[in-house]
C-alpha positions, 0 to 999 in steps of 0.5 A: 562482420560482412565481407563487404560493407560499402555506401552505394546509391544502387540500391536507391536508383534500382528502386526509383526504377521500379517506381516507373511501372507502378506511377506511369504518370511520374515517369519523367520525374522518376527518369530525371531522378536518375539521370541526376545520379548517373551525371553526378555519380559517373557511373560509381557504384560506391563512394567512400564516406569521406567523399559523401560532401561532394554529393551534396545535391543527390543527397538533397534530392534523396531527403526531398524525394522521400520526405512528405512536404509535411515533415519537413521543417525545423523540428524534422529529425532525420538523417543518412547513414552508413549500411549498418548505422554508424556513421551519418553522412547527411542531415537535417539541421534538427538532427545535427542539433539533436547531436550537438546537444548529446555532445554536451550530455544531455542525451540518455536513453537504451543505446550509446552516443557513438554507436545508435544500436549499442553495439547490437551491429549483428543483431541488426545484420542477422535481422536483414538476412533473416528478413530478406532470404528467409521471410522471418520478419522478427519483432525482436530488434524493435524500434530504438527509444531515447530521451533528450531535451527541449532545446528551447525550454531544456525538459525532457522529450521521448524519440523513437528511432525508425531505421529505414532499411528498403535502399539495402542489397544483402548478397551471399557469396555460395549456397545459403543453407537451408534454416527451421524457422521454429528454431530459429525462432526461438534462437531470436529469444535467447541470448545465445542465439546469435552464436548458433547463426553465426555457424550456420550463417557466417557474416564473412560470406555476405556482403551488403551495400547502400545505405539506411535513413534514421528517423526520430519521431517525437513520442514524448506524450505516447511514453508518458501514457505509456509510463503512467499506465505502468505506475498505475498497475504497479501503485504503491504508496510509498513510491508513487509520487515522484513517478506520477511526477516524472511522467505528467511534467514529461507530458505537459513538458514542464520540470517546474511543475509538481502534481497531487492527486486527491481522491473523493473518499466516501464513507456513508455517502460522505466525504472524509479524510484519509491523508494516506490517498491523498499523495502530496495533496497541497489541498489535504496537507492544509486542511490537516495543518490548518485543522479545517473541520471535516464538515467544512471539507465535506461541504467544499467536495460537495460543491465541487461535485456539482459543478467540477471545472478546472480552476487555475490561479496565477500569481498567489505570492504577489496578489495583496488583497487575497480574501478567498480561503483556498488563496490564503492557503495556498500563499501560506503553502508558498505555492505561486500558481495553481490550478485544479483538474476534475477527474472523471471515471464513468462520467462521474467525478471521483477527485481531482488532480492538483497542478502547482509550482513554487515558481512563477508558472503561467498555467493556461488551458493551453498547458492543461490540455496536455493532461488530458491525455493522462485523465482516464488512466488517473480516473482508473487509479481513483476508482482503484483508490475507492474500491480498496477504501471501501474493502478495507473498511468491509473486512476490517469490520469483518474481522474486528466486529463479526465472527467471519473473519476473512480466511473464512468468508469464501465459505460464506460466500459459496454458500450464498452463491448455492442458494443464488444459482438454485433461484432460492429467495436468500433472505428466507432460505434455510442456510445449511451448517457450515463447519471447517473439520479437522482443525488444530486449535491453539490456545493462548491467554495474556492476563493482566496480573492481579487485575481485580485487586488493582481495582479495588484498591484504586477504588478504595483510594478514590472513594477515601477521598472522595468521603474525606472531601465530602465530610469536610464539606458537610461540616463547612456548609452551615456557616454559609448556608440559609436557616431552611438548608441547615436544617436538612443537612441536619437531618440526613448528616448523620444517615451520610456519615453512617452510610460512610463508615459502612463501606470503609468497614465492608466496601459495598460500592454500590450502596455507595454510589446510589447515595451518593448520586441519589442524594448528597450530588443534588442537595450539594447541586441545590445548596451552591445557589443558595449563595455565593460562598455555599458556590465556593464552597462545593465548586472544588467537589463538583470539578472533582467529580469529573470521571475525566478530569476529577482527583476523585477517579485518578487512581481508577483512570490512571489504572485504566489508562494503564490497563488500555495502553498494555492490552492495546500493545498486545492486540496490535502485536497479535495484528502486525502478526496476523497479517504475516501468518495468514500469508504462511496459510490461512487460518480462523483467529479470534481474539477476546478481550478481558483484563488482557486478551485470550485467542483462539486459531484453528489451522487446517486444510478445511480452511485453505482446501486449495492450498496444501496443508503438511505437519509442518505447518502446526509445529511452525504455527507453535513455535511462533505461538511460544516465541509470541508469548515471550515476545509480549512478556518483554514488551508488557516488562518495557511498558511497566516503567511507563505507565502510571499504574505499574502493571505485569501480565502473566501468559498461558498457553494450552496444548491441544494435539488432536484435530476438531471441529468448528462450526458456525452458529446461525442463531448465534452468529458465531463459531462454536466448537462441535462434537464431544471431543471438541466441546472437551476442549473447550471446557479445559480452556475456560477452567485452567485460566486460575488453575493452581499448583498442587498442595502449594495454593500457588497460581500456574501463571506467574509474571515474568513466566510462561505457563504451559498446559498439556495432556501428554507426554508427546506433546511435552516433549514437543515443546521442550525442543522449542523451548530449546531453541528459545534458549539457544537464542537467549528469549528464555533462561535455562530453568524449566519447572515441571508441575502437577495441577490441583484436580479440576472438577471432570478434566483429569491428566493435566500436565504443566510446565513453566519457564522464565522469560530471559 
């Protein structure tokens, strides 16, 4: 430290003396000044901190003389200090109340209590010294901020501290050595560099004299734009709110009070509901308990479109004869004031803020006018809110509707920008081919076991029962029906029967159904209003033929309905995966769904030219493409227990090694395979999905299992290091089968493997 650091008014009077050359006119003001300290101080150039006391009426002078009368008040918070501060000697009454209140904890903010630099003395000494000998006016040691209380209503405030150092004098005893400005520079940034001063610029050798001025200025508004501006940039969802609320009651400085906000998604040029960007909406959270039907919400956001307006209401819990919607709401919600606060974004209103408390909050204009500061920064985060809305929905629909998947759009769009800088008329212009080469396909199906037989024997049960209600019916009906009736049901009785026991005997479906919606439906429609007990009679069939509902369709929909529940599992496992693997690299993924789902992915570098492509990617993609495969036969096997229809899927993977060609059909609007080689491909893969083993009539893909196709030994031996691994971490059981294929019409050197799922 300094060898000597001593509070002095020197600095301060040599200061008002110079004033006298600038301000002629104030001489004798500047004269008195002086004389005062010269009476007081008796020519003392220091005084010890314990004696400040006795000086009382130069320090009053001090804090008159360079405080504006504007700034002086009650909530002025300024005060005297030590050289290096430390210590105060002198205050205004804001101050030491300020400091009082810290006593008692309720000040936090960069520094500690007892030491307002926290302990950084030299980094503020080294600023001085840099500053006044060698004109390096650093920004490294800014301005302080901490954060107190209201006094009066106890929430938060922010301060900034200014330290006022113009009344010190810095004096080194010897010759100052000489510095190199970039290095000391770059020493100021680096945590270390106080240690490099400290040898070039001992303390010991200064010594400095007089005194500093700490000021705090009130920046709570300034850090809360501050702070908001922050949470906007780094918005997430699950994060979000408790800042967003932190900062705005820090800015209308109310801890009471909580905010949602409610963006106006649109869809089509319709308002809709999306809860996920409605953060903590009182409003939305409603209109989802309460089941407000979506036209009445896109009626209600029209409306407010037309004429947005704050709305603010008081006083919900204890008005009795609430009839407005929105106030009832509100009273269920156990919310006691309330109010609404459009929000703007280039003139437009694109949501509102929500501001609400469970306790009794006088919300006026008074109050909201403090938010207005933050409403451009919130219009910001709307917008931001739309546009991710409205390009989640453009590349969903990408991505689940068309052939351009997302990896590959920026194809697209080069291609379409070509034509634009050429002035070429995109709607008539002739697109060239766009191909990605040298891609890495890889192959995979999940197939729903037995899937056609499953179907048939539902129908069979349900068409069983349906003949068996229908017989009974049409041997009931004469008893209850007109003479006129009877007779046409004599007529074509026996054409019905006959026409039943053909499809029990060959199971011509359709046949079936033509008579039965052609024909027996209408006459059965027509007989139940011929009388009361004919009604009776045919309503239990008619209620049994609801494909939703009906006993007549139960084994078909609960086959379907367990059919949908495995091929959805499966498809939003390939989803979550996705978005993990196109961050690895991206690649085409296209998915088909049969009784189960087939994809194709093909990796390369023409997909990602601007990211680097190695080997390692291909083995890192099949590994994952094998342990995906286990992964869904163990989700598919917890499923069975579940389902009404007990089903099990079989998966296959075909092993491709060499690179193709993919290439994008206009007239189609879809990816192809192109070249000879690269059709080869493609005809394998349609012909192994019922391939059986050789001389046994077995079927390759068995429950339970996963199948493997391939043409080479490379490849086969490939796969047995995953599947190694696989085992070690105990997804497959130990046991490989090796197998040889029956002949496929023009493929030939087809090789197989299978291995248990553990």
């Amino acid at each position: 430290m300094p060898e000597k650091s001593v509070l002095s008014f020197q600095p301060f009077i040599t200061y008002v003396h110079g004033l006298i050359k600038d301000q002629p006119l104030k001489e004798v003001l500047f004269e008195n000044i002086i004389a005062k300290f010269k009476q007081d101080l008796s020519d003392r150039e220091y005084i010890r901190i314990e004696e400040a006391a006795e000086y009382k009426e130069v320090l009053e002078l001090i804090y008159m003389f360079l405080t504006p009368l504007v700034s002086k008040g009650q909530n002025h918070v300024w005060a005297l200090s030590t050289p290096v501060p430390g210590e105060i000697f002198y205050s205004t009454d804001a101050f030491y109340d300020f400091h009082t209140r810290e006593k008692s904890g309720v000040l936090a903010g960069d520094f500690e209590t007892k030491n307002i630099l926290s302990g950084n003395e030299k980094g503020f000494i080294y600023q001085l010294i840099l500053r006044r000998f060698y004109s390096i006016d650093s920004s490294i040691f800014s301005d302080n901020h901490l954060q107190g209380l209201n006094a009066r209503t106890h929430d938060p405030v922010f301060y900034k501290i200014h330290i006022d150092t113009r009344f010190l004098d810095i004096s080194y005893s010897g010759v100052l050595p000489d510095l190199d400005i970039e290095l000391v520079e770059d020493w100021l940034l680096d945590a270390e560099g106080k240690k490099y001063l400290e040898n070039l610029l001992p303390l010991s050798n200064f010594e400095i004299k007089g005194f500093s001025i700490l000021e705090y200025t009130d920046v709570t508004e300034e850090h809360a734009i501050k702070n908001l501006k922050k949470i906007i940039a780094d918005y997430k969802k699950d994060v979000f709110i408790e800042g967003l609320n932190e900062t705005l009651q820090s800015l209308v400085g109310r801890r009471n009070l909580r905010f949602g906000i409610l963006p106006f998604i649109k869809l089509d040029s319709r308002s809709v509901y999306l809860r996920d960007s409605s953060t903590n909406s009182v409003l939305m959270n409603a209109a989802v308990r309460y089941k407000i039907k979506e036209d009445a919400y896109h009626l209600l956001i029209e409306q407010y479109e037309q004429r947005p307006e704050v709305i603010a209401y008081n006083n919900i819990l204890s008005n009795e004869g609430i009839k407005e919607p929105i106030l009832k709401i509100l009273k269920y919600a156990g919310i006691q004031s309330f109010a609404i606060v459009p929000v703007f974004y280039l003139e437009k209103v694109v949501g509102i803020m929500e501001v609400y408390s469970n306790e009794k909050v006088l919300i006026d204009n008074a109050l909201l006018s403090r938010l207005q500061a933050a409403i451009p920064y919130m219009g910001q985060l709307f917008n931001h809110i739309l546009i991710e809305f409205a390009g989640s929905i453009e590349q969903a629909v990408t991505d689940n509707f068309t052939s351009i998947k997302s990896s590959v759009k920026w194809k697209f769009n080069e291609v379409v920008w070509t034509l634009i800088k050429e002035s070429r008329d995109i709607s008539t212009a002739e697109v060239g081919k766009i191909a990605f080469e040298k891609l890495y396909p890889f192959h995979g199906a999940v197939d729903i076991r037995q899937s056609t037989a499953e179907r048939n024997n539902a129908v069979i049960k349900d068409i069983t029962l349906q003949i068996e209600l229908l017989e009974q019916i049409v041997n009931d009906l004469p008893s209850v029906m007109s003479v006129s009736f009877n007779e046409k049901l004599l007529m074509n009785k026996q054409k019905w029967f006959s026409c039943f026991q053909i499809y029990k005997e060959t199971g011509d479906e359709i046949t079936f159904n033509n008579l039965i919606q052609g024909e027996i439906e209408p006459f059965l429609l027509m007989a139940a209003e011929t009388s009361p007990e004919a009604k009776k009679l045919i309503k239990p069939y008619i209620s049994s033929a609801s494909e939703t509902q009906g006993i007549i369709y139960k084994n078909r929909r609960e086959l379907e309905t367990s059919m949908k529940i495995v091929i959805d599992s499966i498809e939003l496992y390939f989803k979550d995966h996705q978005k993990k693997l196109q961050r690895v690299f991206p690649h085409y993924f296209d998915k088909f769904r049969t009784d189960g789902v087939e994809y194709d992915l093909y990796l390369g570098q023409s997909i990602a030219p601007y990211k680097k492509f190695t080997p390692e990617l291909v083995k890192r993609m099949r590994l994952w493409q094998l342990k995906s495969m286990v992964e869904i036969g163990i989700i598919t096997r917890k499923l069975k227990s579940r389902l009404s229809k007990p089903l099990q899927t079989t998966q296959l993977i075909f092993v491709h090694s060499s690179p193709i060609t993919i290439a994008f059909r206009n007239d189609e609007k879809r990816f192809d395979v192109e070249g000879a080689y690269s059709v080869r491909y493609e005809l394998v893969k349609k012909r192994i999905d019922k391939v059986l083993i050789k001389e046994t009539g077995e079927r390759l893909t068995q429950p339970e299992k996963i199948a493997l196709v391939y043409f080479s030994q490379s490849e086969e031996d490939e796969y047995l290091e995953y599947i190694s691994l696989l085992q070690v971490d105990g997804y497959l059981i130990n046991e490989i089968e090796f197998l040889e294929l029956e002949v496929l019409q023009g493929v030939h050197g087809l090789k197989a493997l299978r291995v248990g799922i553990a």
